[in-house]
mmCIF file of the N, C-alpha and C atoms, coordinates in Angstrom:
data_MODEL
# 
_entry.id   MODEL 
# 
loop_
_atom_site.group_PDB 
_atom_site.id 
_atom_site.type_symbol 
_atom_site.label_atom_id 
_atom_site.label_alt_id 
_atom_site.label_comp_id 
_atom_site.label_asym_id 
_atom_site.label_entity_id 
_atom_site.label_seq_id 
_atom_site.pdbx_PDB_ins_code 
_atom_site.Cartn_x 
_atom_site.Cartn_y 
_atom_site.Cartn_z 
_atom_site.occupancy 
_atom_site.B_iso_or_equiv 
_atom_site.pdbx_formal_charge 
_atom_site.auth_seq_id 
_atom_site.auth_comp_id 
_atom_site.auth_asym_id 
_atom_site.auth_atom_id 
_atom_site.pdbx_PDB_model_num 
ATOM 1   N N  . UNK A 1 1  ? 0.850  -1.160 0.000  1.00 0.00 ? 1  UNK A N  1 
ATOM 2   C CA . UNK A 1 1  ? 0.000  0.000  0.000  1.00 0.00 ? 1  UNK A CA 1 
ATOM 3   C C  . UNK A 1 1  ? 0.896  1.223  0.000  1.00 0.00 ? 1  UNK A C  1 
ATOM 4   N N  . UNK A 1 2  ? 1.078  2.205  -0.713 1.00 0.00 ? 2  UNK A N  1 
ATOM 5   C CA . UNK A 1 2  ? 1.429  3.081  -1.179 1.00 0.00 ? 2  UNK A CA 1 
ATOM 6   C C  . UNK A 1 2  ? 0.570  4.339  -0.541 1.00 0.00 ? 2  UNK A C  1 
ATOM 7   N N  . UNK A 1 3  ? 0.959  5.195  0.394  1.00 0.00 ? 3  UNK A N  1 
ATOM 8   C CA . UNK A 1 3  ? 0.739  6.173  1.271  1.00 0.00 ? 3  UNK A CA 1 
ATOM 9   C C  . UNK A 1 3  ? 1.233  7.878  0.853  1.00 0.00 ? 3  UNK A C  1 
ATOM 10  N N  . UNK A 1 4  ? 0.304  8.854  0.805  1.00 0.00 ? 4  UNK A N  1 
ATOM 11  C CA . UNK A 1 4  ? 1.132  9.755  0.779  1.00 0.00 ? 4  UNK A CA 1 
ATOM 12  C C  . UNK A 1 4  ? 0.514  10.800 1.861  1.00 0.00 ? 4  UNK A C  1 
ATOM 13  N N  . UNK A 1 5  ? 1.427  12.069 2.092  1.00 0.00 ? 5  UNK A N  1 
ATOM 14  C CA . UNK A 1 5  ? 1.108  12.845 3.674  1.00 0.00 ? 5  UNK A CA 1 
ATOM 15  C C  . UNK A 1 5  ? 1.625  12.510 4.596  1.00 0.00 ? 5  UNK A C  1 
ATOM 16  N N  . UNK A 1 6  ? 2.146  13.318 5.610  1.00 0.00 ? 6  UNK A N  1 
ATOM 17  C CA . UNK A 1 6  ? 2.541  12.965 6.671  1.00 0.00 ? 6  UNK A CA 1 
ATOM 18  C C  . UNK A 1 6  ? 1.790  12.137 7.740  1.00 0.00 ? 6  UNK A C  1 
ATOM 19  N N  . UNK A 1 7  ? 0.405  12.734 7.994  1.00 0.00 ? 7  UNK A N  1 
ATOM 20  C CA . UNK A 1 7  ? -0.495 12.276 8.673  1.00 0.00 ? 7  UNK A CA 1 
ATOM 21  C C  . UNK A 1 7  ? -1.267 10.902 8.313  1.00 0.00 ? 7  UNK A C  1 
ATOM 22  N N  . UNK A 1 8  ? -0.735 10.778 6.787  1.00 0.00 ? 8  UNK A N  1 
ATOM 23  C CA . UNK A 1 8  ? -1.520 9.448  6.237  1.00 0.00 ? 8  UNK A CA 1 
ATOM 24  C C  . UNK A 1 8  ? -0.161 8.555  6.734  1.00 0.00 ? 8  UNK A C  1 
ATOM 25  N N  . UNK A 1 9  ? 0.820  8.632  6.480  1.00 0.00 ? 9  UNK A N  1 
ATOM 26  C CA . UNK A 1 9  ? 1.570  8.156  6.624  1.00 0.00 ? 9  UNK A CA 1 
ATOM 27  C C  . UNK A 1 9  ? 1.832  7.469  8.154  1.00 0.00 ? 9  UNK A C  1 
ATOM 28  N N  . UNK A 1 10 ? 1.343  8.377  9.066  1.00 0.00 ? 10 UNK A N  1 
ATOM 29  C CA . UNK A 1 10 ? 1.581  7.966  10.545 1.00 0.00 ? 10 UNK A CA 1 
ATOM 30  C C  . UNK A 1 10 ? 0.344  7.253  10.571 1.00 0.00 ? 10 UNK A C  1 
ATOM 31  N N  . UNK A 1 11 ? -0.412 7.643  10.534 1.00 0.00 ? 11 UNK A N  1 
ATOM 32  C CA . UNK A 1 11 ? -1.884 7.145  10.610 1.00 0.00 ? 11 UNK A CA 1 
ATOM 33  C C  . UNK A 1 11 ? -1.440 5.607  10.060 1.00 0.00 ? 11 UNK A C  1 
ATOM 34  N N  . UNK A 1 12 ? -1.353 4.998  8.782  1.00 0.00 ? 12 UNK A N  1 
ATOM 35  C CA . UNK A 1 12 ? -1.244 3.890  8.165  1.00 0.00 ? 12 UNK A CA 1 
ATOM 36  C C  . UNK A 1 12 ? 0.121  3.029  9.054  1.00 0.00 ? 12 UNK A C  1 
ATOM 37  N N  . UNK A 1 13 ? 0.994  3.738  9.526  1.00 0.00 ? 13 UNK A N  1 
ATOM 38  C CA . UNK A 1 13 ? 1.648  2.971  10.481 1.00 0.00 ? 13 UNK A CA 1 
ATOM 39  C C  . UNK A 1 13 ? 1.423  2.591  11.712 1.00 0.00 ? 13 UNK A C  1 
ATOM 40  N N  . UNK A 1 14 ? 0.633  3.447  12.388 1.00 0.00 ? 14 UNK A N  1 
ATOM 41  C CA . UNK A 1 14 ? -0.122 3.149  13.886 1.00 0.00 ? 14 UNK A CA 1 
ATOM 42  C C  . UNK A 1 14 ? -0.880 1.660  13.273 1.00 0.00 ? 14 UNK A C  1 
ATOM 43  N N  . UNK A 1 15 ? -1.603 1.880  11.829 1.00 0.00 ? 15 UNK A N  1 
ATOM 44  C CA . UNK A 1 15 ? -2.606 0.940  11.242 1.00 0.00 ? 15 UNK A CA 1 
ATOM 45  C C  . UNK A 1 15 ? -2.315 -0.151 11.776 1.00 0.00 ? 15 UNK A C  1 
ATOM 46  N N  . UNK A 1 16 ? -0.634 -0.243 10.860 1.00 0.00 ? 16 UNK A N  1 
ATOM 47  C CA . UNK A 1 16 ? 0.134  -1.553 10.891 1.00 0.00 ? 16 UNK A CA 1 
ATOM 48  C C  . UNK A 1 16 ? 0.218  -2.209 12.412 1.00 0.00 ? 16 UNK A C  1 
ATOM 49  N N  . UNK A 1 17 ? 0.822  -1.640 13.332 1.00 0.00 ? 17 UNK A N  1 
ATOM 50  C CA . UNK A 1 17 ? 0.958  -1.528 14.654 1.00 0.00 ? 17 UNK A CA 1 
ATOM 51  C C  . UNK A 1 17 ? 0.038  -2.554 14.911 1.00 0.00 ? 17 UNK A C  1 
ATOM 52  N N  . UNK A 1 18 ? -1.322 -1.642 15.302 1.00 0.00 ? 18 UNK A N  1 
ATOM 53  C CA . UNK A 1 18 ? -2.592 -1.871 16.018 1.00 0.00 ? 18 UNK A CA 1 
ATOM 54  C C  . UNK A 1 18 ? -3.189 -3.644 15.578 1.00 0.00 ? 18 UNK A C  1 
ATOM 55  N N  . UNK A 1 19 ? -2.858 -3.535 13.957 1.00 0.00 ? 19 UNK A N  1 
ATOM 56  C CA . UNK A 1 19 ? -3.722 -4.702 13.401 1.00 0.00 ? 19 UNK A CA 1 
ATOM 57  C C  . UNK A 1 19 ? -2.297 -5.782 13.246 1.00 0.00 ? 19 UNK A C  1 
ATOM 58  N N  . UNK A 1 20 ? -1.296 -5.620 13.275 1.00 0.00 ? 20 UNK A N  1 
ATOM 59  C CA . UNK A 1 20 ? -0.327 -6.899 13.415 1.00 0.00 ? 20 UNK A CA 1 
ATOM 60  C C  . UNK A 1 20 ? 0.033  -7.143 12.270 1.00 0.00 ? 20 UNK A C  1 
ATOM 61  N N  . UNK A 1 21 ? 0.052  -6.170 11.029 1.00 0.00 ? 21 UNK A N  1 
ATOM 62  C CA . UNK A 1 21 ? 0.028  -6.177 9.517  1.00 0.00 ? 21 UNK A CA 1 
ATOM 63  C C  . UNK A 1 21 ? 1.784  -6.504 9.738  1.00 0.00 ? 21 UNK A C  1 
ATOM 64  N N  . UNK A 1 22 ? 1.853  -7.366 8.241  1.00 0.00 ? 22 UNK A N  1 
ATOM 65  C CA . UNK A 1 22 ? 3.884  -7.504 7.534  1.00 0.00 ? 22 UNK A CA 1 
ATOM 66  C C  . UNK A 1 22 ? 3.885  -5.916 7.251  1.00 0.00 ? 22 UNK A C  1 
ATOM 67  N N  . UNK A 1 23 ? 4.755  -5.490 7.718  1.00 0.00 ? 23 UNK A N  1 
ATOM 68  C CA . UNK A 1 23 ? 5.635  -4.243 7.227  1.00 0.00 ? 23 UNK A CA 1 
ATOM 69  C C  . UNK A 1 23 ? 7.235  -4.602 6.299  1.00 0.00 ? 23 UNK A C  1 
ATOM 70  N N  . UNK A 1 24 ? 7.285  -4.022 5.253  1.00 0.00 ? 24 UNK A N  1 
ATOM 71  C CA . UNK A 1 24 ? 8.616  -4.256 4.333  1.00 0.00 ? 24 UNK A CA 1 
ATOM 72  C C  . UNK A 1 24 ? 9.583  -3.228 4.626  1.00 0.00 ? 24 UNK A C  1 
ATOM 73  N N  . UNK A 1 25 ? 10.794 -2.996 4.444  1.00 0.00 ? 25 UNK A N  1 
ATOM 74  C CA . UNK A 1 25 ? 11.537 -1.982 5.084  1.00 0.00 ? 25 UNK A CA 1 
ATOM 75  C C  . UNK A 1 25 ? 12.240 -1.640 3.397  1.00 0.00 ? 25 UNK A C  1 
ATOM 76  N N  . UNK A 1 26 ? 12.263 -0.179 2.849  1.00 0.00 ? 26 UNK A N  1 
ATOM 77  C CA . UNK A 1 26 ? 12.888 0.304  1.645  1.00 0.00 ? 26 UNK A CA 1 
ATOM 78  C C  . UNK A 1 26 ? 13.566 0.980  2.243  1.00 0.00 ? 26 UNK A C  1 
ATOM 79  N N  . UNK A 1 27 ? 15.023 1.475  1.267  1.00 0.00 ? 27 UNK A N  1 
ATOM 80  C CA . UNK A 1 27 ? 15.348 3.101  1.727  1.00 0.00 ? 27 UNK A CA 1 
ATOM 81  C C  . UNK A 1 27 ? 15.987 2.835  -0.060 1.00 0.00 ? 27 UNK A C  1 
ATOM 82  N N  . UNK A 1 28 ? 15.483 4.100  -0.729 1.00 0.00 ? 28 UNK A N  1 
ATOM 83  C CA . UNK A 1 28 ? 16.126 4.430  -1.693 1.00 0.00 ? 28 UNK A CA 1 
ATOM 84  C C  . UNK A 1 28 ? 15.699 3.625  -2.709 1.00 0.00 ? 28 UNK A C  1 
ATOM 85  N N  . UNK A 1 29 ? 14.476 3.250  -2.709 1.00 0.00 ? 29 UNK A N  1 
ATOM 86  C CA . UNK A 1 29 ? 13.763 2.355  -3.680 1.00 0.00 ? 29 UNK A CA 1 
ATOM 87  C C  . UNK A 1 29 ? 14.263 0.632  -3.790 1.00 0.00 ? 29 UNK A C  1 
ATOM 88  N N  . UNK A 1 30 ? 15.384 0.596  -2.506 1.00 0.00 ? 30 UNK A N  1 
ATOM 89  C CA . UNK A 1 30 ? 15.473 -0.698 -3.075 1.00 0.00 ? 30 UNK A CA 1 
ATOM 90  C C  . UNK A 1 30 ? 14.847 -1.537 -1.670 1.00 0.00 ? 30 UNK A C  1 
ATOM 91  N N  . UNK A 1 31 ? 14.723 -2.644 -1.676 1.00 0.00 ? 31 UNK A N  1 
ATOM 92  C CA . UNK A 1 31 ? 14.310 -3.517 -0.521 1.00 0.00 ? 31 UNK A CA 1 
ATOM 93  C C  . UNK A 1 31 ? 15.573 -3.487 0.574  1.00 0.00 ? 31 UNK A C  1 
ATOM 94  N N  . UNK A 1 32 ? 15.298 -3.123 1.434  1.00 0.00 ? 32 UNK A N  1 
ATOM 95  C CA . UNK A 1 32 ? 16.209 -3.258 2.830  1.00 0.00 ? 32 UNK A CA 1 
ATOM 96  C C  . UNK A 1 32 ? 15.979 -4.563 3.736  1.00 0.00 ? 32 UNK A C  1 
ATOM 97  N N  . UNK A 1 33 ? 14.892 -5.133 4.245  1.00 0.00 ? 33 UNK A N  1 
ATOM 98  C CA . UNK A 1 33 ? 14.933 -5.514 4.846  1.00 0.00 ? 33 UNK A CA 1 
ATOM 99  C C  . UNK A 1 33 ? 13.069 -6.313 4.682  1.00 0.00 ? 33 UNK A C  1 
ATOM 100 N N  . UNK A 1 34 ? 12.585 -7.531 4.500  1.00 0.00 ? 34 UNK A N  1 
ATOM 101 C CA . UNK A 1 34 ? 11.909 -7.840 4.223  1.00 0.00 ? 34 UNK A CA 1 
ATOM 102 C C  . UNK A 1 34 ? 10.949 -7.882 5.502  1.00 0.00 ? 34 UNK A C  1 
ATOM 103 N N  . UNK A 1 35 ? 11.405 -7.503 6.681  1.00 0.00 ? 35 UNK A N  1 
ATOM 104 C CA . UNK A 1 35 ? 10.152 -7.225 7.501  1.00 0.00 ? 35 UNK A CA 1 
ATOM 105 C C  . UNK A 1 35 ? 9.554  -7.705 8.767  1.00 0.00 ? 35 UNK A C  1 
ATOM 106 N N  . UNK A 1 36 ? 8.617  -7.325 8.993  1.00 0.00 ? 36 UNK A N  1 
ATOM 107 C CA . UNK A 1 36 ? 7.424  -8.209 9.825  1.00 0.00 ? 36 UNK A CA 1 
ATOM 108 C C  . UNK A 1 36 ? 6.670  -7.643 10.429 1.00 0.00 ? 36 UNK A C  1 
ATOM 109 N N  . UNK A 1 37 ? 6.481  -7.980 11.936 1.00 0.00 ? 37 UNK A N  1 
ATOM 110 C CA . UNK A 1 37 ? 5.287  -7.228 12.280 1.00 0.00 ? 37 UNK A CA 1 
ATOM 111 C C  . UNK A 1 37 ? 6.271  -5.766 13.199 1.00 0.00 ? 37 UNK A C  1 
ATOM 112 N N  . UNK A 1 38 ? 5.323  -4.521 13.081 1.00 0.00 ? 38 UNK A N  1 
ATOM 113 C CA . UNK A 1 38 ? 6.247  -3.342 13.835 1.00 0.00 ? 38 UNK A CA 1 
ATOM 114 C C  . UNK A 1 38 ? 6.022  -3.997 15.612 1.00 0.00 ? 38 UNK A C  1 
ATOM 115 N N  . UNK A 1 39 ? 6.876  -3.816 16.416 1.00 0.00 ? 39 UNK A N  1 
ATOM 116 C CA . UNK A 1 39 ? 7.095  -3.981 17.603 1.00 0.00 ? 39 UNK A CA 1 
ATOM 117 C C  . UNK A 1 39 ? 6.441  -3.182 18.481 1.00 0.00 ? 39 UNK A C  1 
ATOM 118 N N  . UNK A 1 40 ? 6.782  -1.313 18.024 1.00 0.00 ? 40 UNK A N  1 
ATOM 119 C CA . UNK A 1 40 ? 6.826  -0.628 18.719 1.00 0.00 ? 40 UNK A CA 1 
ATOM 120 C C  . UNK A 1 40 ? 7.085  0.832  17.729 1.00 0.00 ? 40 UNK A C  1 
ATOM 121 N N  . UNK A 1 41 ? 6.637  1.799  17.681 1.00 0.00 ? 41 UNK A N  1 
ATOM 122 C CA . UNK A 1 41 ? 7.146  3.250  16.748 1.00 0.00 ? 41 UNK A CA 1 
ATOM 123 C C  . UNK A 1 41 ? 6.253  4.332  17.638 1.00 0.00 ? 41 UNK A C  1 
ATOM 124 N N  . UNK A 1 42 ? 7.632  5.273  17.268 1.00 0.00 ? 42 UNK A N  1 
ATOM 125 C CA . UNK A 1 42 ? 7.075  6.202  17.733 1.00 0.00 ? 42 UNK A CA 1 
ATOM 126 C C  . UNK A 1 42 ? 7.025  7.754  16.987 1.00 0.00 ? 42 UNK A C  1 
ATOM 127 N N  . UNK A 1 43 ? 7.493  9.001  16.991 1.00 0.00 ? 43 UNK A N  1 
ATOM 128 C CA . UNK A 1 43 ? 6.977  9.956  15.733 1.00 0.00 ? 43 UNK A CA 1 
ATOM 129 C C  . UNK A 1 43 ? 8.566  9.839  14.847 1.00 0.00 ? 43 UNK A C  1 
ATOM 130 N N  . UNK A 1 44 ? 10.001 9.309  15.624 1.00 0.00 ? 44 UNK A N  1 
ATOM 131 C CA . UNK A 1 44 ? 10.804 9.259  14.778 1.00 0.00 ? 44 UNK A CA 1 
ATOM 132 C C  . UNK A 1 44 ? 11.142 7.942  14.484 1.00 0.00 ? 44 UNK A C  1 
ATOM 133 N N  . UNK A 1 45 ? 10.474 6.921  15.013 1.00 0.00 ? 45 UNK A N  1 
ATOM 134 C CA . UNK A 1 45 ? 11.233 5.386  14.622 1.00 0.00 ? 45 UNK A CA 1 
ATOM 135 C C  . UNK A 1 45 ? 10.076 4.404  14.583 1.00 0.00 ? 45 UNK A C  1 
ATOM 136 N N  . UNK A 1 46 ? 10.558 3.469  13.878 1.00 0.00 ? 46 UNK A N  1 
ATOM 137 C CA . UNK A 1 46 ? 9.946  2.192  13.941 1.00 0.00 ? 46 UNK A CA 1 
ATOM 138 C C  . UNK A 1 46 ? 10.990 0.945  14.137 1.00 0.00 ? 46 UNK A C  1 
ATOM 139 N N  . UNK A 1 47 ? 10.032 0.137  14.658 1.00 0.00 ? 47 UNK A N  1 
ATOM 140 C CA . UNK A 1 47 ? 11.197 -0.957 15.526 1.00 0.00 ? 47 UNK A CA 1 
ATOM 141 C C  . UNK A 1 47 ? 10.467 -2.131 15.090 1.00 0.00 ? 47 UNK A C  1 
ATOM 142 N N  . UNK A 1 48 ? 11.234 -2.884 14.218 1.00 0.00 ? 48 UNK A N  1 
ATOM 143 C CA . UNK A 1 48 ? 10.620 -3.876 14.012 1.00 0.00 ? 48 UNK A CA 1 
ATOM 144 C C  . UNK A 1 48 ? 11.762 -5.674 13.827 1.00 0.00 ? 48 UNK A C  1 
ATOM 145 N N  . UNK A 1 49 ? 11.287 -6.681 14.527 1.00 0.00 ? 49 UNK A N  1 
ATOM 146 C CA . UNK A 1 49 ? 12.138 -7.727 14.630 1.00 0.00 ? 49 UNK A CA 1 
ATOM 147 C C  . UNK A 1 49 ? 13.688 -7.414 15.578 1.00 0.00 ? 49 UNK A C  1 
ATOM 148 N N  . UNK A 1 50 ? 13.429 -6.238 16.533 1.00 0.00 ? 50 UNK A N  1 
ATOM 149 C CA . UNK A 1 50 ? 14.438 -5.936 17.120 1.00 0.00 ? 50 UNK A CA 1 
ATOM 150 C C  . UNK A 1 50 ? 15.299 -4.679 16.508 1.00 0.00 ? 50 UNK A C  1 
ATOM 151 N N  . UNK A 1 51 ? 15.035 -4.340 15.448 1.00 0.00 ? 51 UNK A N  1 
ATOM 152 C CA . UNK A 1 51 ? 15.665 -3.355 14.252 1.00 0.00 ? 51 UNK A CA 1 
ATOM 153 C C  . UNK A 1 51 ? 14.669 -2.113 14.682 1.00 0.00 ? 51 UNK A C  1 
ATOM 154 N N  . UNK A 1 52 ? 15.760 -0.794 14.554 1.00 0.00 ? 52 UNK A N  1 
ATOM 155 C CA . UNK A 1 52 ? 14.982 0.296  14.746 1.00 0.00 ? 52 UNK A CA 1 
ATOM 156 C C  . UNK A 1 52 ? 15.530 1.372  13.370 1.00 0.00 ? 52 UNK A C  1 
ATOM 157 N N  . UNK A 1 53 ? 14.238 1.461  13.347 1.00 0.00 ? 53 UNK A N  1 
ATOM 158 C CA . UNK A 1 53 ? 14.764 1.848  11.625 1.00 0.00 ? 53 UNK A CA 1 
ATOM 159 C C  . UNK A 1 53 ? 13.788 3.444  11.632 1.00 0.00 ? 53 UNK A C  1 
ATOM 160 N N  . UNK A 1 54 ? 14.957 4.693  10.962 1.00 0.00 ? 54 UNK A N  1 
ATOM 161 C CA . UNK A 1 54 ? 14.736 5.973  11.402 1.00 0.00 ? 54 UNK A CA 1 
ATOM 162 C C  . UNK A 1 54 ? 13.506 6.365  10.176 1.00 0.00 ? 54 UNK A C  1 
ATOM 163 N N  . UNK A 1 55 ? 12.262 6.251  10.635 1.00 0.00 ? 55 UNK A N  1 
ATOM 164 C CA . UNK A 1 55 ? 11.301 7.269  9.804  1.00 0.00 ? 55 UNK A CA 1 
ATOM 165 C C  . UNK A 1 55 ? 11.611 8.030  8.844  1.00 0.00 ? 55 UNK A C  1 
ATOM 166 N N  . UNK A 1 56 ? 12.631 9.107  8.981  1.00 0.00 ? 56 UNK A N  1 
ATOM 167 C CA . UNK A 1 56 ? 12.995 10.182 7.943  1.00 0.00 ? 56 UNK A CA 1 
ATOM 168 C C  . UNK A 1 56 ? 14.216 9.495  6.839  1.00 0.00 ? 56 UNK A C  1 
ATOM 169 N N  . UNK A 1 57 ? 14.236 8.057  7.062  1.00 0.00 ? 57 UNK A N  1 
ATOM 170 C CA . UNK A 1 57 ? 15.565 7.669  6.213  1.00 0.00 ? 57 UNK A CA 1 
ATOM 171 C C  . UNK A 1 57 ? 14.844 6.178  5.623  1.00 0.00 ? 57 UNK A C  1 
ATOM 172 N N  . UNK A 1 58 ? 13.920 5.743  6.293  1.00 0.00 ? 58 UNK A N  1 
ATOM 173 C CA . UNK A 1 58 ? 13.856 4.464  5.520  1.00 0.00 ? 58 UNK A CA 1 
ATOM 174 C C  . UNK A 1 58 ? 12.325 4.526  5.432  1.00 0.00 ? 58 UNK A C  1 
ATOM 175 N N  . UNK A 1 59 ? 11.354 3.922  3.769  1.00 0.00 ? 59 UNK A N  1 
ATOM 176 C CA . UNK A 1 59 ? 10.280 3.922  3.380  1.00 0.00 ? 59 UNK A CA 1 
ATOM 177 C C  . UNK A 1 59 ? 9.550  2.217  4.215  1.00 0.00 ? 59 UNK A C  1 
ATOM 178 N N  . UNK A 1 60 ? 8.492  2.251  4.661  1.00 0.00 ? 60 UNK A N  1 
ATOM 179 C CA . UNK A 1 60 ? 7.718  1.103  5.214  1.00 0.00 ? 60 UNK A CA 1 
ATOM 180 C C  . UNK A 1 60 ? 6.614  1.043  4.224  1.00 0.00 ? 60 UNK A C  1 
ATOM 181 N N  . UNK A 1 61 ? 6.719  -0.425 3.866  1.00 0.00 ? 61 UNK A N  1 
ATOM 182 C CA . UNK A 1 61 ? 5.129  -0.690 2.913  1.00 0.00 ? 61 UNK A CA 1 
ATOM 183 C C  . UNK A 1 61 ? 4.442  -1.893 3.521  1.00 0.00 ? 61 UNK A C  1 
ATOM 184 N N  . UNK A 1 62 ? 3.369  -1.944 3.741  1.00 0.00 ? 62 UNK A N  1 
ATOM 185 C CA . UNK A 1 62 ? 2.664  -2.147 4.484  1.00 0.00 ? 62 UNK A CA 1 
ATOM 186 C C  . UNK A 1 62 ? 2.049  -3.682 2.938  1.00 0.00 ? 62 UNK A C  1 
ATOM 187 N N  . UNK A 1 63 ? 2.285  -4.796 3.938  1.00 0.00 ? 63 UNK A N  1 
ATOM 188 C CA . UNK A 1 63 ? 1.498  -6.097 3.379  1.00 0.00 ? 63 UNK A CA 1 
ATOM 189 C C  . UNK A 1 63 ? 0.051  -6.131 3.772  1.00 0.00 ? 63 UNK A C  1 
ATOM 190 N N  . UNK A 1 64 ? -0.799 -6.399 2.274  1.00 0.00 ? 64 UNK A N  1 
ATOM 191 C CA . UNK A 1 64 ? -2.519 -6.807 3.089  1.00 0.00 ? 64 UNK A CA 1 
ATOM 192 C C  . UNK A 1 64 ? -2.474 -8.251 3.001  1.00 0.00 ? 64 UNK A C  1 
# 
């Protein structure tokens, strides 16, 4: 799912959070890190599989 806005953007990650959704990890269009469920985020990070990965540097796409 492909997100745009800041607020959509947080919003669709709380999403992930709340409902236990696969999250994919990009930075720079390429695949970083294939994922899983987020742990824990907060307005600058997301933490996922033990990995805390900085909001303003790496893209999250969200599996349905």
């Amino acid at each position: 799912m492909k997100v745009s806005g800041i607020k959509s953007k947080q919003r669709a990650i709380n999403d992930a959070f709340i409902n236990k959704l696969h999250v994919e990890v990009w930075q720079d269009g390429k695949l970083h890190d294939t994922g899983g469920v987020i742990e824990s985020h907060n307005q600058f990070e997301v933490v996922i599989n033990g990995m805390h990965y900085m909001k303003h540097a790496f893209q999250f796409r969200i599996k349905k």
